[in-house]
C-alpha positions, -999 to 999 in steps of 0.1 A, spaced: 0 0 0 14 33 -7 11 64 8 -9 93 -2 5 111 -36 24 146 -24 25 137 12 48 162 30 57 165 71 40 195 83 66 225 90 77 224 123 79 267 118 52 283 146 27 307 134 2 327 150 -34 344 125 -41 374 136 -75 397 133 -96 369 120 -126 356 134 -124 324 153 -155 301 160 -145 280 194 -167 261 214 -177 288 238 -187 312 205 -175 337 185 -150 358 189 -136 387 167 -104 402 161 -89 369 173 -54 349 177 -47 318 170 -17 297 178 -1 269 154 29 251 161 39 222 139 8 202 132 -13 209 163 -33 243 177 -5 254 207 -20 269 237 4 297 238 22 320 212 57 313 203 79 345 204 93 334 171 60 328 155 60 340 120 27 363 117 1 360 92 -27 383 87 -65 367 87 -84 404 90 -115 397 71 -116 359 74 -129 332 93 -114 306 106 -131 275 116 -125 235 122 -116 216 96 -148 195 79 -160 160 95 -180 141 67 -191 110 78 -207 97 47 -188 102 15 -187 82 -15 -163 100 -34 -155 129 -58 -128 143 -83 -142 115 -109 -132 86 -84 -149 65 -61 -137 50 -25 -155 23 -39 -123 19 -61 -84 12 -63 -62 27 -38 -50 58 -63 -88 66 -70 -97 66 -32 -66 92 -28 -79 112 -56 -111 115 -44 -97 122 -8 -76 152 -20 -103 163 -37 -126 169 -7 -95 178 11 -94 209 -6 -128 214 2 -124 221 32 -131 182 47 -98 171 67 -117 144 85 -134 119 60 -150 84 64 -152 68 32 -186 52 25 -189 22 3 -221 16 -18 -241 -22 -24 -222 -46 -39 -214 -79 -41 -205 -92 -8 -168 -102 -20 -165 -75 -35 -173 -50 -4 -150 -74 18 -121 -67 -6 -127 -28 -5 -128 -31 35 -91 -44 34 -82 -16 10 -96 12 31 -86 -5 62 -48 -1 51 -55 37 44 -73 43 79 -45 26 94 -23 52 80 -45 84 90 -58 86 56 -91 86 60 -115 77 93 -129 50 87 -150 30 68 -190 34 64 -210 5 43 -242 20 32 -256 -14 17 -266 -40 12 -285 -43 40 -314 -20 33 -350 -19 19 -356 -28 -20 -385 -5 -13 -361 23 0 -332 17 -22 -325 51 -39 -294 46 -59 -286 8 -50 -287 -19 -68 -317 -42 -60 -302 -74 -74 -277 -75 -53 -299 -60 -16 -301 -87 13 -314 -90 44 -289 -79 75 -277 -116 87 -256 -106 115 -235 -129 104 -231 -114 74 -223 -80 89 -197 -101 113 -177 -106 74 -176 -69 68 -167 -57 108 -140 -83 105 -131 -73 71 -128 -38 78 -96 -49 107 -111 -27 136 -120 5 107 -154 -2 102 -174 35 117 -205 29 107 -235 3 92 -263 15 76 -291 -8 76 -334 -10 71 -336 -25 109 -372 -36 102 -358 -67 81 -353 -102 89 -322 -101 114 -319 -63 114 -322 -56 154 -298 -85 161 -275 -66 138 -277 -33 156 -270 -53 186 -239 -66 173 -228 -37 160 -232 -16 188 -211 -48 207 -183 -42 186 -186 -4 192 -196 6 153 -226 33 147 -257 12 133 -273 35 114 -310 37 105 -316 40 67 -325 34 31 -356 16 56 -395 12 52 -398 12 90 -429 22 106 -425 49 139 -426 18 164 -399 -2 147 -380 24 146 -376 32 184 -369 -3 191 -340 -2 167 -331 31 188 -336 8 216 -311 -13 207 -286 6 201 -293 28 169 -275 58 172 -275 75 135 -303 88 110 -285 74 78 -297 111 55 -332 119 72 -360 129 50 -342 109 23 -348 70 11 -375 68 42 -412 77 43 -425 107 55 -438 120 84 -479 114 88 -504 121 111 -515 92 114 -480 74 109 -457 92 123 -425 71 106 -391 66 113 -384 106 107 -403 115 139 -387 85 159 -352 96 148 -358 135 155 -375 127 191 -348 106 203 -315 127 220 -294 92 210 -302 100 179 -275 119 155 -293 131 122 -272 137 87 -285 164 67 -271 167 29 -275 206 27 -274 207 -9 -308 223 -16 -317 189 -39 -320 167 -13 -339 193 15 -359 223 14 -344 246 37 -376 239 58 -376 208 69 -332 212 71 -351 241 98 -373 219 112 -342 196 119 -323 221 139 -353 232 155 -363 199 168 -330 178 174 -312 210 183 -281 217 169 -256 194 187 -274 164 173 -268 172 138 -241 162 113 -237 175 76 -222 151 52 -219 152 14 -230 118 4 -209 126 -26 -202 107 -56 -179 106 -82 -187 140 -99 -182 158 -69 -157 185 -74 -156 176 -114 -188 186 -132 -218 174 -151 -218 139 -172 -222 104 -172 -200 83 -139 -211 48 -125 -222 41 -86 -213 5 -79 -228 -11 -110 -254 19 -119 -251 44 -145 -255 84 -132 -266 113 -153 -252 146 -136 -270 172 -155 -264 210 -134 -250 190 -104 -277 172 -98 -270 135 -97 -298 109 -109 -298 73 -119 -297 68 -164 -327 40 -155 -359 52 -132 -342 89 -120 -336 85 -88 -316 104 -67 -276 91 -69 -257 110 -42 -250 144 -48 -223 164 -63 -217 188 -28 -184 196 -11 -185 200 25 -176 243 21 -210 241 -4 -230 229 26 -213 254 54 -218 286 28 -253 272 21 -267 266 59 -253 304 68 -262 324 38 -293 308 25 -310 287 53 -303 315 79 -284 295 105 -261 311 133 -222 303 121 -218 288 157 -245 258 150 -232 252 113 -197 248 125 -213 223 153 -229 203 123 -196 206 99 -173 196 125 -177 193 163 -210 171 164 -191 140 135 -161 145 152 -180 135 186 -197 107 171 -168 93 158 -150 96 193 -126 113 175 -133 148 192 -102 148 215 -83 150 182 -102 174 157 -139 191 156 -129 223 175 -99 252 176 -88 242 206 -52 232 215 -37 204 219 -59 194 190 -50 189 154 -43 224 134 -74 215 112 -80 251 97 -104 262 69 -101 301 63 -134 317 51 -141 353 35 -166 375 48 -191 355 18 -179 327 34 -161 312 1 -131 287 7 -98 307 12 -78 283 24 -74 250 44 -47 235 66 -46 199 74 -23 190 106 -3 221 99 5 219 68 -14 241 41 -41 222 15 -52 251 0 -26 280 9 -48 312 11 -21 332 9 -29 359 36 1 385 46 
């Protein structure tokens, strides 16, 4: 296995950003400082800091994206130089903290892949491993390949935990089928996120999946029925419950900015996580691109299945979905950095490390102008996307 294309050590030279706006846990603060020596956040300034300007810019935590197929024409779904290519492309995104999601296939096949991606988490490459499929509904399958769906066997989750070499993050599953709250059981034995989607699950079904350990809303609104009066569904289980984490793809295909509201509103915003579910295209551009065995047409970023139109993914970044929540769904910065960063970093239990400007922690940067546009992004202390400030 090699390692990542262009690696370099971070610089070991201290630097302090000056006059920018910081977002830290406790808020906002303007006019700010912030420390970085070598490739973590320092807690004081070095005297020999070189200076660097940030007036005008935020500065915020590096993205969390715990659901991510791909992007920059590649797949994680592929060989080892297409997962790097599709990593580096949402690394200059803004996303320095990525679980790579795999999509149905044939169980061989998605064993392989978990060795692959296994070897990268083991070298701080990615975060993890998410397998979104097979084990979900044929009446629920969006952009999955019903031919090759089956029932969650926790057996046959047992191959892809042990596959995955202790790098499997999360399962999504529909819990409501044959064998699918034994497999939330095990999952949640083994310490991986069993995640409730892709499902036809009725309100009750849904808590007991909660109830055994459920602990993710695999895209809510999305490949699950909606909410009735009558039958309440697996959206208003998964909103209700404070175990519950709920990913929102902020894309403005996949939500109105309503019910993206309605979210905040009702899980609060420490219970929800953005993610991209990004394919191929993302970062690339309109045309035709395969997910798993399924042709996509992306036709003005919007991606939809060749046969039946379904939604396939999306096409987002992670700096599309920040911009997006502040400027157009009229969320306070503070709560969309939560969603972006701290709240995935926390649910991968990886929060100690990255999720918040905070030191001690990783120097995971992404500079933001006053539009909140992409300047720049530092990963460990080394620069991504150099913004180039003074």
């Amino acid at each position: 296995m090699r390692a990542r294309r262009g690696a370099r050590p971070a610089t070991t030279h201290p630097r302090v950003f000056t006059g920018a706006r910081l977002v830290l846990p406790t808020g906002t603060v303007d006019d700010a400082r912030l420390a970085v020596d070598g490739a973590r956040i320092a807690a004081e300034e070095d005297p020999r800091a070189h200076v660097v300007d940030a007036r005008g810019h935020w500065i915020v935590p590096g993205f969390v994206d715990i659901h991510n197929h791909g992007g920059g024409g590649a797949s994680f779904s592929g060989p080892v130089d297409d997962v790097l290519r599709a990593l580096d492309t949402h690394r200059r995104h803004g996303t320095t903290t990525l679980v790579a999601s795999t999509v149905t296939d044939h169980m061989d096949a998605l064993v392989k892949q978990a060795g692959l991606l296994s070897e990268l988490a083991e070298q701080g490459e990615i975060a993890g491993i998410h397998f979104e499929g097979p084990f979900i509904s044929p009446c629920r399958k969006g952009a999955h390949s019903e031919a090759l769906l089956r029932d969650p066997d926790p057996a046959e989750v047992r191959k892809l935990i042990d596959a995955a070499r202790g790098r499997a993050r999360m399962v999504t599953l529909a819990t409501e089928l044959p064998g699918g709250i034994d497999s939330v059981r095990l999952l949640a034995e083994h310490g991986v996120i069993a995640a409730v989607g892709h499902t036809d699950a009725t309100y009750e079904q849904t808590v007991e999946a909660i109830e055994a350990g459920a602990t993710v809303a695999t895209h809510l609104f999305n490949a699950m029925p909606q909410i009735g009066h009558r039958a309440p569904g697996p959206i208003t289980a998964l909103l209700e419950d404070e175990r519950v984490t709920v990913e929102l793809i902020n894309d403005g295909t996949h939500l109105h900015p309503a019910p993206l509201r309605l979210a905040f509103h009702h899980a609060g915003a420490g219970r929800v996580a953005f993610i991209t579910d990004a394919m191929d295209a993302a970062g690339v551009g309109d045309g035709r691109y395969l997910l798993g065995p399924l042709e996509v047409e992306v036709s003005e970023g919007v991606a939809r299945l060749v046969e039946g139109g379904s939604i396939a993914g999306s096409t987002l970044t992670m700096d599309r979905a920040f911009k997006r929540a502040v400027t157009v769904d009229g969320l306070p910065v503070r709560d969309v950095v939560a969603a972006a960063s701290a709240n995935p970093a926390k649910l991968l239990g990886m929060y100690d490390t990255v999720g918040s400007l905070e030191p001690g922690k990783d120097a995971d940067l992404v500079v933001l102008d006053e539009h909140f546009d992409l300047k720049g992004v530092m990963r460990r202390g080394e620069w991504v996307v150099d913004p180039q400030l003074g």
